[in-house]
C-alpha angles and dihedrals in degrees: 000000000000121000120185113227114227088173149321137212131195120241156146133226101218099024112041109080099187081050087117098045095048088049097045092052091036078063094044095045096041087053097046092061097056110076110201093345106187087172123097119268119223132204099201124190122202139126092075113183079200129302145013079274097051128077119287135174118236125206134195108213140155136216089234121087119271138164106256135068121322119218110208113220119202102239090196090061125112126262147182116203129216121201109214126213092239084177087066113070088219092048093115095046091044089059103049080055093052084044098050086041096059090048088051098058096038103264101109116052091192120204097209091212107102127348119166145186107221104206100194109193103246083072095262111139124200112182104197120188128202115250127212114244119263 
């Protein structure tokens, strides 16, 4: 799958203190950009430096061509899929802790290659993260 990069910032979860403010304004400026957009919007998460506590570029792309850079996901990879409650204002949130939480205890052997929110436009969010292969 192709994804369209609009822009992309470099963060940390645990050691960046201003994390929550670059994301927030990566989201506004990318949308923004993107006059009467009916594609899906995509978070994606790469570049890891290890971890979900080490350093990792986000990137706000789309599935619609766009001028920028284009990240090539493996669509053969594998994935495991989290539903998010769009209808809770921390769903997204909620569901980064579910994920870490599940690492933690053994239950999720992450690839740290791609992992990704879909934002489909009828509000519906997806997080999939990359699974090592087994």
């Amino acid at each position: 799958m192709n994804l369209y990069i609009i822009n992309s910032i470099r963060t940390n979860n645990f050691n960046d203190d201003s994390m929550m403010e670059k994301i927030n304004t990566l989201w506004k400026e990318a949308y923004a950009g993107m006059d009467d957009h009916e594609s899906n919007m995509y978070g994606v998460y790469h570049s890891y430096d290890s971890n979900y506590k080490g350093d990792y570029t986000l990137s706000v792309a789309t599935d619609e061509t766009v001028d920028g850079n284009v990240l090539t996901v493996a669509e053969d990879a594998a994935y495991k899929v989290f539903k998010v409650n769009s209808s809770d204002e921390q769903g997204v949130v909620k569901a980064w802790m579910n994920i870490w939480e599940q690492e933690e205890a053994g239950l999720l052997q992450r690839a740290y290659s791609f992992d990704y929110e879909k934002y489909a436009p009828n509000g519906e969010v997806e997080i999939y993260i990359a699974l090592k292969p087994v």
